[in-house]
MILOTOR-467896 format. One record per residue (C-alpha): residue in three letters; x, y, z. Coordinates in steps of 0.5 Angstrom, whole numbers, plus 500, padded with zeros to 3 digits. Layout:
<rs>
AlaXYZ
...
</rs>
This chain:
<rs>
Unk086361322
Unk087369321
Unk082373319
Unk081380317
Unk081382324
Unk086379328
Unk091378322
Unk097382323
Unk098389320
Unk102388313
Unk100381313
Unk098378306
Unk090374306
Unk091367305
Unk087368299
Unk093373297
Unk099368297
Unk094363293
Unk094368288
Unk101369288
Unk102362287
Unk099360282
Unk101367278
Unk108363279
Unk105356277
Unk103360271
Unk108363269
Unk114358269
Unk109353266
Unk108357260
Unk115357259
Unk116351261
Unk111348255
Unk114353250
Unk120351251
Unk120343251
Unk112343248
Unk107340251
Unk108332250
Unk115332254
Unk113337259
Unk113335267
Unk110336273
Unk117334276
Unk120339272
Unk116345273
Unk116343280
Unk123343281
Unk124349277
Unk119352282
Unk123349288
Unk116346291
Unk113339291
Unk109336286
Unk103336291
Unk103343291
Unk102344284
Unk097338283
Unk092343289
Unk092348284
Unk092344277
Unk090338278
Unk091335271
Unk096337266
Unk091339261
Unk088344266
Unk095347267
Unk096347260
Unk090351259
Unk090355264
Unk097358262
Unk094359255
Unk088363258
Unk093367263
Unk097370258
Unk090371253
Unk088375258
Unk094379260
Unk094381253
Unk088384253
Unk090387260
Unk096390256
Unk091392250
Unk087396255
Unk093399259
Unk096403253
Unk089406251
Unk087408257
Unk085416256
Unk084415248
Unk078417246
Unk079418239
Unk077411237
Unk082410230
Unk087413234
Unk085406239
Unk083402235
Unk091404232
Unk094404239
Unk090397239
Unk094394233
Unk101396235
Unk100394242
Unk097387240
Unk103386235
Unk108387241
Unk106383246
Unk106378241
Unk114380238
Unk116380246
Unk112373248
Unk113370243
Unk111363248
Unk103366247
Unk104364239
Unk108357241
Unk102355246
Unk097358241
Unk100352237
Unk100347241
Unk094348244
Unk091346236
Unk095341235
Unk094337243
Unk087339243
Unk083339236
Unk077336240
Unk075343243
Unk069347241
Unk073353241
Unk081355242
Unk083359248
Unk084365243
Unk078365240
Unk074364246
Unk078371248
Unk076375242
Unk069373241
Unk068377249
Unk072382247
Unk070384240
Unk063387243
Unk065394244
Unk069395237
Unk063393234
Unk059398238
Unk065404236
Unk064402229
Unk056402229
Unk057409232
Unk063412227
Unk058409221
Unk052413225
Unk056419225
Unk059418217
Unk066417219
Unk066410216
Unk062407210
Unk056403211
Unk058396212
Unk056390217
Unk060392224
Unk062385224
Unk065384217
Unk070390220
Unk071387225
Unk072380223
Unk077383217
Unk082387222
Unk081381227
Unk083377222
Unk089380218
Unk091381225
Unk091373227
Unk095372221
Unk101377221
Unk102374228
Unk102367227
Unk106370220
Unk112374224
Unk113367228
Unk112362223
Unk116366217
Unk121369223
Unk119377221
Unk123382224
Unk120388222
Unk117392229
Unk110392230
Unk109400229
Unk112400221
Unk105393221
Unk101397225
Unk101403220
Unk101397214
Unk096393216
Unk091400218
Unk093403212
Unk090398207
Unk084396212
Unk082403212
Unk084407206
Unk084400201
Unk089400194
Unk084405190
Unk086411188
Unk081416189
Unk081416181
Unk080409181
Unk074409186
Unk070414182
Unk071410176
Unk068404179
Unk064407181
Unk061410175
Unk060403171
</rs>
Protein backbone atom coordinates (compact mmCIF):
# COMPACT_ATOMS: atom_id res chain seq x y z
CA UNK A 1 0.00 0.00 0.00
CA UNK A 2 1.36 3.49 -0.97
CA UNK A 3 1.91 5.70 1.71
CA UNK A 4 2.63 9.60 1.99
CA UNK A 5 6.33 8.50 2.10
CA UNK A 6 6.82 6.00 -0.66
CA UNK A 7 4.23 7.17 -2.98
CA UNK A 8 5.41 8.69 -5.88
CA UNK A 9 5.94 12.49 -6.41
CA UNK A 10 2.45 13.70 -8.13
CA UNK A 11 0.60 10.63 -7.46
CA UNK A 12 -2.77 11.29 -6.10
CA UNK A 13 -3.48 9.57 -2.33
CA UNK A 14 -6.08 6.88 -2.53
CA UNK A 15 -8.18 8.60 -0.43
CA UNK A 16 -8.01 11.62 -3.30
CA UNK A 17 -9.31 9.19 -6.23
CA UNK A 18 -12.05 8.08 -3.94
CA UNK A 19 -13.20 11.51 -3.55
CA UNK A 20 -12.81 11.97 -7.24
CA UNK A 21 -15.09 9.29 -7.79
CA UNK A 22 -17.61 9.86 -5.81
CA UNK A 23 -17.96 13.60 -6.98
CA UNK A 24 -18.48 12.00 -10.49
CA UNK A 25 -21.11 9.40 -9.07
CA UNK A 26 -22.80 12.46 -7.82
CA UNK A 27 -22.51 14.40 -10.54
CA UNK A 28 -24.06 11.90 -13.08
CA UNK A 29 -26.96 10.70 -10.68
CA UNK A 30 -28.32 14.22 -10.23
CA UNK A 31 -28.57 14.33 -13.59
CA UNK A 32 -29.24 11.21 -14.07
CA UNK A 33 -32.49 11.32 -11.42
CA UNK A 34 -33.50 14.91 -12.82
CA UNK A 35 -33.85 13.65 -16.14
CA UNK A 36 -35.79 10.53 -15.82
CA UNK A 37 -37.14 11.21 -12.02
CA UNK A 38 -36.39 8.84 -9.13
CA UNK A 39 -38.65 5.86 -9.73
CA UNK A 40 -37.43 4.81 -13.42
CA UNK A 41 -33.77 5.72 -12.57
CA UNK A 42 -31.13 2.68 -12.28
CA UNK A 43 -27.90 1.90 -11.05
CA UNK A 44 -27.24 0.15 -14.56
CA UNK A 45 -28.07 3.29 -16.21
CA UNK A 46 -25.90 5.44 -14.06
CA UNK A 47 -23.25 2.98 -14.54
CA UNK A 48 -23.13 2.56 -17.84
CA UNK A 49 -23.21 6.23 -18.09
CA UNK A 50 -20.09 6.23 -15.83
CA UNK A 51 -18.49 3.41 -18.08
CA UNK A 52 -18.14 1.24 -14.47
CA UNK A 53 -19.64 -1.54 -12.96
CA UNK A 54 -22.53 -1.69 -10.91
CA UNK A 55 -20.38 -3.09 -7.94
CA UNK A 56 -18.13 0.13 -8.09
CA UNK A 57 -20.99 2.47 -7.35
CA UNK A 58 -22.90 -0.04 -4.74
CA UNK A 59 -19.20 0.62 -2.66
CA UNK A 60 -19.91 3.90 -2.48
CA UNK A 61 -23.91 4.21 -2.20
CA UNK A 62 -25.05 1.21 -1.26
CA UNK A 63 -28.74 1.86 -1.69
CA UNK A 64 -30.63 3.96 -4.25
CA UNK A 65 -32.00 5.86 -1.54
CA UNK A 66 -28.47 6.66 -0.14
CA UNK A 67 -27.20 8.05 -3.70
CA UNK A 68 -30.56 9.91 -4.01
CA UNK A 69 -29.87 11.90 -1.10
CA UNK A 70 -26.54 12.35 -1.42
CA UNK A 71 -26.71 13.88 -4.76
CA UNK A 72 -29.66 16.19 -3.05
CA UNK A 73 -27.03 17.07 -0.31
CA UNK A 74 -23.90 17.67 -2.63
CA UNK A 75 -25.55 20.36 -4.57
CA UNK A 76 -27.06 21.77 -1.19
CA UNK A 77 -23.83 22.13 -0.16
CA UNK A 78 -22.47 23.39 -3.48
CA UNK A 79 -24.81 26.14 -3.56
CA UNK A 80 -23.52 27.51 -0.26
CA UNK A 81 -20.14 27.09 -1.37
CA UNK A 82 -21.15 29.05 -4.27
CA UNK A 83 -22.86 31.70 -2.07
CA UNK A 84 -19.69 32.05 -0.27
CA UNK A 85 -17.68 32.29 -3.13
CA UNK A 86 -19.12 35.69 -4.73
CA UNK A 87 -19.15 37.22 -1.09
CA UNK A 88 -15.95 36.80 -0.27
CA UNK A 89 -14.30 40.60 0.78
CA UNK A 90 -17.62 42.05 1.40
CA UNK A 91 -17.89 43.38 4.43
CA UNK A 92 -20.82 45.81 4.13
CA UNK A 93 -23.37 43.22 5.25
CA UNK A 94 -26.73 44.36 2.85
CA UNK A 95 -24.49 44.54 0.30
CA UNK A 96 -23.83 40.62 1.32
CA UNK A 97 -26.92 40.06 2.07
CA UNK A 98 -27.51 41.55 -1.99
CA UNK A 99 -24.89 39.49 -3.26
CA UNK A 100 -26.42 36.72 -1.53
CA UNK A 101 -29.68 36.88 -3.05
CA UNK A 102 -28.74 37.18 -6.70
CA UNK A 103 -26.37 34.52 -6.15
CA UNK A 104 -28.97 32.20 -4.67
CA UNK A 105 -31.50 32.84 -7.61
CA UNK A 106 -28.66 32.09 -10.39
CA UNK A 107 -27.45 29.05 -9.05
CA UNK A 108 -30.82 27.87 -9.29
CA UNK A 109 -31.74 29.49 -13.15
CA UNK A 110 -28.48 27.56 -14.03
CA UNK A 111 -29.22 24.19 -12.04
CA UNK A 112 -32.37 23.84 -12.36
CA UNK A 113 -31.85 19.94 -11.70
CA UNK A 114 -31.44 21.19 -7.75
CA UNK A 115 -35.38 22.46 -7.76
CA UNK A 116 -36.42 19.11 -9.63
CA UNK A 117 -34.53 16.76 -7.09
CA UNK A 118 -35.71 19.08 -4.23
CA UNK A 119 -39.17 17.95 -5.86
CA UNK A 120 -38.57 14.67 -5.71
CA UNK A 121 -37.16 14.50 -2.75
CA UNK A 122 -40.99 15.62 -1.32
CA UNK A 123 -42.75 13.71 -2.88
CA UNK A 124 -40.42 9.83 -2.60
CA UNK A 125 -39.84 10.61 1.00
CA UNK A 126 -42.55 12.30 2.82
CA UNK A 127 -41.39 10.43 5.91
CA UNK A 128 -38.45 12.59 6.56
CA UNK A 129 -38.09 14.67 9.67
CA UNK A 130 -36.77 17.34 7.92
CA UNK A 131 -36.04 17.94 3.78
CA UNK A 132 -32.38 18.26 2.67
CA UNK A 133 -33.15 21.77 1.82
CA UNK A 134 -34.04 22.79 5.16
CA UNK A 135 -31.63 20.85 7.13
CA UNK A 136 -28.91 23.15 5.01
CA UNK A 137 -30.83 26.36 5.72
CA UNK A 138 -31.19 26.00 9.67
CA UNK A 139 -27.09 25.45 9.65
CA UNK A 140 -26.45 28.27 7.94
CA UNK A 141 -28.93 30.98 9.02
CA UNK A 142 -26.88 31.60 12.51
CA UNK A 143 -24.68 33.85 11.01
CA UNK A 144 -27.40 36.04 9.23
CA UNK A 145 -29.12 36.14 12.32
CA UNK A 146 -26.16 37.33 14.05
CA UNK A 147 -25.57 40.28 11.35
CA UNK A 148 -28.93 41.18 11.61
CA UNK A 149 -28.89 41.44 15.58
CA UNK A 150 -25.78 43.79 15.18
CA UNK A 151 -27.08 46.06 12.38
CA UNK A 152 -30.40 46.13 15.11
CA UNK A 153 -27.66 46.97 17.78
CA UNK A 154 -26.00 49.68 15.49
CA UNK A 155 -29.90 51.41 14.53
CA UNK A 156 -29.40 50.38 10.89
CA UNK A 157 -32.65 48.27 10.97
CA UNK A 158 -35.76 48.54 13.07
CA UNK A 159 -36.08 46.51 16.06
CA UNK A 160 -37.82 43.39 15.01
CA UNK A 161 -36.87 39.44 15.92
CA UNK A 162 -33.37 38.48 14.19
CA UNK A 163 -35.63 35.20 13.02
CA UNK A 164 -38.88 37.02 11.72
CA UNK A 165 -36.00 38.78 9.02
CA UNK A 166 -34.56 36.04 8.30
CA UNK A 167 -37.17 33.42 8.17
CA UNK A 168 -39.30 36.47 5.67
CA UNK A 169 -36.44 36.74 3.23
CA UNK A 170 -35.75 33.01 3.63
CA UNK A 171 -38.96 32.43 2.94
CA UNK A 172 -39.56 34.80 -0.16
CA UNK A 173 -36.49 33.38 -1.61
CA UNK A 174 -37.90 29.55 -1.46
CA UNK A 175 -40.92 30.55 -3.13
CA UNK A 176 -39.63 32.80 -6.19
CA UNK A 177 -37.33 29.65 -6.80
CA UNK A 178 -39.74 27.08 -6.94
CA UNK A 179 -41.97 29.97 -8.86
CA UNK A 180 -39.15 30.42 -11.56
CA UNK A 181 -39.08 26.66 -12.29
CA UNK A 182 -42.55 25.70 -11.71
CA UNK A 183 -44.46 28.77 -13.65
CA UNK A 184 -40.98 28.65 -16.43
CA UNK A 185 -40.07 32.48 -15.25
CA UNK A 186 -37.11 34.08 -17.40
CA UNK A 187 -36.84 37.24 -15.89
CA UNK A 188 -32.70 37.21 -14.45
CA UNK A 189 -31.97 36.43 -11.28
CA UNK A 190 -30.48 40.65 -10.89
CA UNK A 191 -33.76 42.25 -11.97
CA UNK A 192 -35.49 39.26 -8.67
CA UNK A 193 -32.72 40.28 -6.40
CA UNK A 194 -33.49 43.91 -6.66
CA UNK A 195 -37.53 43.31 -6.61
CA UNK A 196 -37.29 40.93 -3.65
CA UNK A 197 -34.64 43.43 -1.57
CA UNK A 198 -36.56 46.22 -2.45
CA UNK A 199 -39.93 45.14 -0.98
CA UNK A 200 -38.16 43.38 1.95
CA UNK A 201 -36.19 46.05 3.21
CA UNK A 202 -38.06 49.36 2.15
CA UNK A 203 -41.77 47.56 2.27
CA UNK A 204 -44.73 49.46 0.00
CA UNK A 205 -45.26 52.51 2.24
CA UNK A 206 -44.70 56.05 1.47
CA UNK A 207 -42.78 57.76 3.70
CA UNK A 208 -46.18 59.76 4.11
CA UNK A 209 -48.11 56.61 4.64
CA UNK A 210 -45.70 55.63 7.49
CA UNK A 211 -46.36 58.68 9.51
CA UNK A 212 -50.03 58.47 9.04
CA UNK A 213 -49.91 54.88 10.38
CA UNK A 214 -48.11 55.72 12.75
CA UNK A 215 -50.03 58.90 14.29
CA UNK A 216 -53.26 56.67 14.48
Amino acid sequence: MATASNRRPGRPSSEAVKTRRQEEILEAAAKLFAQRGYADANTQDLADLLQVGKGTIYRYFPTKQELFLAAVDRLMRRLKETIDAAMEGIDDTFERMAVGVRTYLRYFAEHPEVVELLIQERAQFKDRLKPTYFVHREANVGRWREEIRRLIAEGRVRDVPAERVTDVVGDLLYGTMFTNYLAGRNRSPEDQAVDILDVAFHGIFSESERRRRQAQ
